[in-house]
C-alpha positions as CSV (number, residue, x, y, z in Angstrom):
1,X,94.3,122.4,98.8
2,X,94.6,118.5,98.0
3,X,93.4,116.4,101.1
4,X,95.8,114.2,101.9
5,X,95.2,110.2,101.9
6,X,94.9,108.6,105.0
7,X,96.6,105.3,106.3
8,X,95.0,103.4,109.2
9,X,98.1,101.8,111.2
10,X,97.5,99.0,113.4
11,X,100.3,97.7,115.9
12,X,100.5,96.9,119.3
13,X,104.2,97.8,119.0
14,X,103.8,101.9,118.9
15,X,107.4,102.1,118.2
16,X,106.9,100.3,114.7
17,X,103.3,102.3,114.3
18,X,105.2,105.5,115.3
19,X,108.2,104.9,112.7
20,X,106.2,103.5,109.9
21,X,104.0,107.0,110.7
22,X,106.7,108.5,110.2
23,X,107.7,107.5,107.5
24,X,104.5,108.0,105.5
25,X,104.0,110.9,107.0
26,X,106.9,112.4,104.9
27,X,105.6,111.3,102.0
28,X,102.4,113.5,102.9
29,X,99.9,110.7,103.7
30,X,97.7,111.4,107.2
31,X,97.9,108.8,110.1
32,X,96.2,107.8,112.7
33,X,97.9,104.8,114.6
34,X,95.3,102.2,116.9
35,X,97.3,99.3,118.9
36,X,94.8,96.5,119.5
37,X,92.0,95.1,116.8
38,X,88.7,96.1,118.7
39,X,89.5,99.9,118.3
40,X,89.9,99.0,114.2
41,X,86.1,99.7,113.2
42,X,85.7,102.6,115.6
43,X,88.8,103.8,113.7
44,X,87.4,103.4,110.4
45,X,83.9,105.2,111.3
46,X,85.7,108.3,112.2
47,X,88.7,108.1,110.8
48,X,87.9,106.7,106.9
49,X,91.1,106.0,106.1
50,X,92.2,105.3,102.1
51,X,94.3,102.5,103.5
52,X,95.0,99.8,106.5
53,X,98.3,98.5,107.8
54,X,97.1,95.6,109.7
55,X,99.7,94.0,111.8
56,X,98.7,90.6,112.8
57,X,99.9,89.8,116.2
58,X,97.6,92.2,118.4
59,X,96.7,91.3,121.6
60,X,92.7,89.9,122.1
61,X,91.3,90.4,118.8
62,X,94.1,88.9,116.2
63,X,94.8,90.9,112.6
64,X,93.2,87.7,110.4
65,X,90.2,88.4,112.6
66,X,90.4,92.1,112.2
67,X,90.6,91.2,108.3
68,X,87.5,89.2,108.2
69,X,85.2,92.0,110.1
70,X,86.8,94.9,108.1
71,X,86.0,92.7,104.9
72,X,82.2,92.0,106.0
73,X,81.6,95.6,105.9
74,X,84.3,97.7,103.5
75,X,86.5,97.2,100.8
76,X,89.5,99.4,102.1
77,X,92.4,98.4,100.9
78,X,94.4,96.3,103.6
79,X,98.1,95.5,104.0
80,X,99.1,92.6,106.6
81,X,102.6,93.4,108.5
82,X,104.2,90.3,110.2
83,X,106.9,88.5,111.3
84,X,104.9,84.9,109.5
85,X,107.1,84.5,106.8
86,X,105.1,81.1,105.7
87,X,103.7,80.7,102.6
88,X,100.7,79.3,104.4
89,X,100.1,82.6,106.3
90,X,100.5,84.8,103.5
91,X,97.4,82.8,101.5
92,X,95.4,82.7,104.9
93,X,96.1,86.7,104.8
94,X,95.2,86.9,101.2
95,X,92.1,84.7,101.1
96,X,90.9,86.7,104.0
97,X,90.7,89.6,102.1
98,X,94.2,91.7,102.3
99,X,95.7,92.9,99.2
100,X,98.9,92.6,99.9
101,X,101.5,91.3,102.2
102,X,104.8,92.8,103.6
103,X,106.8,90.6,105.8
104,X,109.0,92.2,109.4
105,X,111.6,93.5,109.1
106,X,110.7,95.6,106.3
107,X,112.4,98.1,104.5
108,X,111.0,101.9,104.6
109,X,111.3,102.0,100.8
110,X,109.8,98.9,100.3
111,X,106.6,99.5,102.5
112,X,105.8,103.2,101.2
113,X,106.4,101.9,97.4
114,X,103.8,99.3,98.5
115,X,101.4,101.3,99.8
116,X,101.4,103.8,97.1
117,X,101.2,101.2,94.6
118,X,97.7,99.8,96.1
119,X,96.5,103.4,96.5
120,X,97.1,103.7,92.5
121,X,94.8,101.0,91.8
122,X,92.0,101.6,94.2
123,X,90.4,105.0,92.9
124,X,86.8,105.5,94.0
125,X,83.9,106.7,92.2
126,X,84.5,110.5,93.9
127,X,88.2,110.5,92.5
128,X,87.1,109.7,88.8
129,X,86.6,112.5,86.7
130,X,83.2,113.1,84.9
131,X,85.0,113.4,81.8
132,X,86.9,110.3,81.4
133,X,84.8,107.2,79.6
134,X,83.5,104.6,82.5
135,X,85.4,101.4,82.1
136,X,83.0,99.0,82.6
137,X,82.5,95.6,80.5
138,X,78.8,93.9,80.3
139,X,77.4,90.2,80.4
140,X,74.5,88.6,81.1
141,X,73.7,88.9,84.8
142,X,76.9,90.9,85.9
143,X,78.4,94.2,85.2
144,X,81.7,94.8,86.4
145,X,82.4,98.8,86.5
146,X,86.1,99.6,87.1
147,X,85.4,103.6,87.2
148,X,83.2,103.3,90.3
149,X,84.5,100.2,91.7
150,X,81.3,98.2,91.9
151,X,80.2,94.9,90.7
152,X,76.5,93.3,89.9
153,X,76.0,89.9,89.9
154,X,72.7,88.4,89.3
155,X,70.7,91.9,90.0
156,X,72.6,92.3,93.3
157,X,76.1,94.5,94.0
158,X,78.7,92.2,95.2
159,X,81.4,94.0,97.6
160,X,84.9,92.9,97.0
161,X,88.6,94.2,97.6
162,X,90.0,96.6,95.0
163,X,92.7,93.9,94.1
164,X,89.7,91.0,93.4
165,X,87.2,93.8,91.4
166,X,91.0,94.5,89.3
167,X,91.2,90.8,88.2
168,X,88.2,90.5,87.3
169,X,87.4,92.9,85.2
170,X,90.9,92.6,83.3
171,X,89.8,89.2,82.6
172,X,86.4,90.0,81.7
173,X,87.6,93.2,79.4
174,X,89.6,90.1,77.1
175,X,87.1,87.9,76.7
176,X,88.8,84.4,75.4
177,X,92.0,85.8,76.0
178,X,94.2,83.4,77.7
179,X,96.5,85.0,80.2
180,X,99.5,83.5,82.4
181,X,99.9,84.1,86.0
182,X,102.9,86.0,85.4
183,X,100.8,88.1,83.3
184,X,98.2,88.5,85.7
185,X,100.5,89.4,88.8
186,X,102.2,91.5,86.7
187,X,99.2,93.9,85.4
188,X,97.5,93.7,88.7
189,X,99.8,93.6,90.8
190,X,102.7,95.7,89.6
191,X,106.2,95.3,89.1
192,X,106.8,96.8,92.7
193,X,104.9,93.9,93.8
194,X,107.0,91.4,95.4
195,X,105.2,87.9,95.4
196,X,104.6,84.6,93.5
197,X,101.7,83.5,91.2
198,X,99.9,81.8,94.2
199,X,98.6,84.9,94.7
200,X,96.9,84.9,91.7
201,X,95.4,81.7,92.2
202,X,94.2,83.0,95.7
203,X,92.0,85.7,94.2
204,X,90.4,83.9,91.4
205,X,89.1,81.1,94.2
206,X,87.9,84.3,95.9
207,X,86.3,85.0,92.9
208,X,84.9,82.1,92.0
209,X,83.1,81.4,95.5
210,X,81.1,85.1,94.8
211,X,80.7,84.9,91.2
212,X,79.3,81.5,90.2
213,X,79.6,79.9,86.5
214,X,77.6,81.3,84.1
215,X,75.3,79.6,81.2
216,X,77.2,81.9,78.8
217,X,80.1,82.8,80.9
218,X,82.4,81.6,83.6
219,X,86.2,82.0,84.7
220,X,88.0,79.3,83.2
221,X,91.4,77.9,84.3
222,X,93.9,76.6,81.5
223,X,96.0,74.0,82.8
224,X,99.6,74.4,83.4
225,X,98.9,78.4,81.8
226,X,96.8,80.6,84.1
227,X,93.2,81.6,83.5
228,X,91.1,83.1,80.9
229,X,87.4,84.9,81.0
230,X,85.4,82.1,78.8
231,X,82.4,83.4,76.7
232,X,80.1,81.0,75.5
């Protein structure tokens, strides 16, 4: 029997939490539902879920806080939920750590599609099969593996969130290669993934703060284009 992925919920609105269970509970995901942010990391201990839905207006402890402790210490892949509409709270969510961002009210199709398309992309080391050839590209002082999800930098792993380690390695896979945003959000991200091209900009400052310019190396932005991986 296949173990089913689990989804974290977090709303202090258990109505919400209880229909978007509901929902994911049809498509056969297991859920556990927690309504304020200090019972998050007790949650993840005993629960290890594949996946958080991370409202952000819970009472005490708010869901950008809950973001930054969840992020010092795992790289599950996090969705926010919130009324914010602003552009300005959706790069606050992202630079924080989340990898995506659905806005309230939110369609049922819309939200499952979501989460199934961050599940896709985040497969951990225990889900890769022996068989299949590591993906994993080389430089001096880092290694970026996408079959295990882990990155070295300078001798030391680096954590970061699925969608970060994604970028990344895309980039450093085409060395040279010059890539637009719209390219970028599009083989990230997905075509299910409803956003702009900040986003992309969001996670290669992320990137840049843990992995420094190289000697030989270094993420290099093409003006008025998007990015490219530039090896000296």
């Amino acid at each position: 029997m296949v173990n089913r992925q689990k989804i974290l919920i977090v709303d202090d609105d258990n109505n919400i939490a209880e229909l978007i269970s509901l929902y994911l509970t049809k498509e056969c995901f297991e859920t556990l539902i927690v309504n304020d942010g200090e019972s998050v990391m007790g949650a993840i201990s005993s629960f290890s879920p594949n996946l958080i839905l991370l409202d952000l207006m819970l009472p005490g402890m708010d869901g950008y806080q809950v973001c930054r402790e969840v992020r010092m210490k795992y790289s599950i892949p996090i969705i926010m939920l919130s009324a914010k509409g602003e552009v300005f709270d959706k790069v606050l969510g992202l630079e924080l750590g989340a990898d995506d961002y659905i806005e309230k009210p939110f369609d049922s199709k819309e939200l499952v599609a979501r989460v199934k398309a961050v599940l896709r992309r985040y497969k951990p080391a225990a889900a890769a099969s022996q068989s299949s050839r590591e993906k994993c590209v080389e430089y001096q002082d880092l290694t970026v593996n996408l079959t295990n999800y882990s990155v070295t930098y300078l001798g030391s792993k680096v954590e970061m969130p699925p969608k970060e380690l994604e970028l990344l390695y895309f980039l450093a896979a085409s060395p040279n290669h010059v890539f637009t945003r719209e390219q970028l959000l599009d083989q990230i991200w997905g075509y299910e993934y409803i956003g702009d091209t900040r986003t992309v900009d969001v996670h290669i400052k992320r990137l840049r703060e843990k992995i420094k310019d190289h000697a030989n190396w270094k993420i290099s932005t093409i003006w008025g284009i998007g990015y490219k991986f530039e090896v000296r």
